[in-house]
C-alpha positions in Angstrom: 12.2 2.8 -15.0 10.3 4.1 -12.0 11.0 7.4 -10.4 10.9 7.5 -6.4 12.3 10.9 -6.3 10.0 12.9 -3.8 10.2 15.7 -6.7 8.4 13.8 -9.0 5.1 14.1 -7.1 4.1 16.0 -9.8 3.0 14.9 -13.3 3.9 16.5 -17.0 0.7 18.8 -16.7 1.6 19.5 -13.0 -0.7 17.7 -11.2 0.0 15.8 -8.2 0.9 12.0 -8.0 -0.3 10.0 -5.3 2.5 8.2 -3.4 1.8 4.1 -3.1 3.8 2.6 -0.7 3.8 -1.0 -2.1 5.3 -3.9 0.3 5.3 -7.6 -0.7 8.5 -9.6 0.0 8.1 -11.1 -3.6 9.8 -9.5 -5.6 8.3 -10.7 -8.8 5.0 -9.2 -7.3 6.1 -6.0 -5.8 7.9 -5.0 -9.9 4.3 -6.1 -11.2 2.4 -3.8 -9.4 5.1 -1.1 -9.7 4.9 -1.3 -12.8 1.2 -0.9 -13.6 0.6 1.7 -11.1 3.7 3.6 -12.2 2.0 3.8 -15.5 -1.5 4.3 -13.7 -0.2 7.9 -12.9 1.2 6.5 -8.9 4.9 7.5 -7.4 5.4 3.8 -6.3 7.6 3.5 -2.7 8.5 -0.2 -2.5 9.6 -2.7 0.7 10.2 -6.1 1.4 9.2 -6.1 4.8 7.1 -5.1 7.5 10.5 -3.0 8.9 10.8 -1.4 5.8 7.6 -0.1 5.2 7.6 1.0 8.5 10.5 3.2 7.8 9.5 4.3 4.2 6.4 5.4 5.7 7.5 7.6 8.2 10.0 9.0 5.9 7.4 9.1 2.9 4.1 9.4 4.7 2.4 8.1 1.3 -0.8 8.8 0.1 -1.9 4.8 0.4 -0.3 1.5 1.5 -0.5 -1.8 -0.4 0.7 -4.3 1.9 1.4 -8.3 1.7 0.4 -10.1 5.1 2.8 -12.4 4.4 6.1 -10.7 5.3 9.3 -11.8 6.9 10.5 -9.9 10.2 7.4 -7.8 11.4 4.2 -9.8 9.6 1.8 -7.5 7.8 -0.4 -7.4 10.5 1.8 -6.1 12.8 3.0 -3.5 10.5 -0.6 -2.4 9.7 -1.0 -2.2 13.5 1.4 0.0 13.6 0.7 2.5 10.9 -2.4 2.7 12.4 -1.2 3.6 15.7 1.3 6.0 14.7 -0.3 9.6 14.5 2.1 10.7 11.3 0.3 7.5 9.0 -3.1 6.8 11.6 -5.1 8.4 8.3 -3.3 7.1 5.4 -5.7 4.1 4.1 -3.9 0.5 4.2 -5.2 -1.9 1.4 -4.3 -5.4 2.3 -3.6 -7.7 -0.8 -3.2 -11.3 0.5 -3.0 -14.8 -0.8 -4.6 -15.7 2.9 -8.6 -16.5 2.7 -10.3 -13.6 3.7 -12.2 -15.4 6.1 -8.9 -16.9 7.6 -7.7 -13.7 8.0 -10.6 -12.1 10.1 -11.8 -14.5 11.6 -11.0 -14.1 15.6 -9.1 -11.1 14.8 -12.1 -9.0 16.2 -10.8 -5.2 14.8 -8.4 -5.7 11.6 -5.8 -3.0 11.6 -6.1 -2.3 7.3 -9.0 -0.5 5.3 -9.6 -2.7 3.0 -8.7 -6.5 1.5 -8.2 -7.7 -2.2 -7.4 -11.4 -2.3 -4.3 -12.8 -4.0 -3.9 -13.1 -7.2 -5.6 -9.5 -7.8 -5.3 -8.0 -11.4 -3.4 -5.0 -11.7 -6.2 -3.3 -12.8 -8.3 -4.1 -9.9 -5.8 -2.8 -7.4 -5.7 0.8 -9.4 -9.3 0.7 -9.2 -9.6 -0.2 -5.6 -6.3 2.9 -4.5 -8.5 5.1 -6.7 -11.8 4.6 -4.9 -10.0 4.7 -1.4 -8.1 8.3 -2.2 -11.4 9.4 -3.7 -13.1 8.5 -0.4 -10.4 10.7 1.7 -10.0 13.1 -0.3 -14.1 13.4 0.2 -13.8 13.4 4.0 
């Protein structure tokens, strides 16, 4: 079972957890992911939708979002958008994991609101990977 409890930031050895904020409106999807980045050493946050996440974030302020494009209500876009814009999550990175073509996605977008995009279907493994490089890249700043 996954914890969510803010107190469990921390790990056995008492190091600190990063805090994924994980948003697909699949539900299938979202317990996958959970799942492996639960046992990657990640506090997962899930929503369903844009609203949601929007809401979890400002109550959560996680260390990384995974976000669907795809969602009902506010689209992921527009819930990237406003992550972006909102000065409590402006500097928390958003990965975007989409079944959308990449190139469908961006193209006469101009600026895309999200750090980074991992096309649908994306092994668990890849997505650790790709949160672990992005942390390591703030944490650098």
């Amino acid at each position: 079972m996954l914890s969510t409890d803010k107190d469990t930031q921390q790990d056995a050895a008492g190091g600190v957890r990063p805090v994924v904020l994980l948003v697909d409106d699949c539900a299938d999807t979202r317990t996958l992911y959970a799942e492996y980045l639960d046992l990657a050493g990640f506090v997962v946050k899930e929503a369903s939708d844009g609203l949601a996440a929007l809401a979890e974030a400002a109550s959560t302020i996680p260390d990384v979002v995974v976000l669907d494009l795809g969602l009902p209500g506010v689209g992921g876009r527009e819930a990237a958008a406003r992550l972006k814009a909102d000065p409590r999550t402006r500097s928390v990175p958003v990965i975007v994991v989409s079944g959308f073509d990449r190139d469908h996605v961006e193209r006469g977008q101009g600026e895309h609101p999200w750090d980074h995009y991992v096309g649908k279907p994306c092994a668990p493994e890849d997505l650790v990977r790709t949160i672990a490089e992005l942390l390591a890249l703030r944490a650098a700043e």
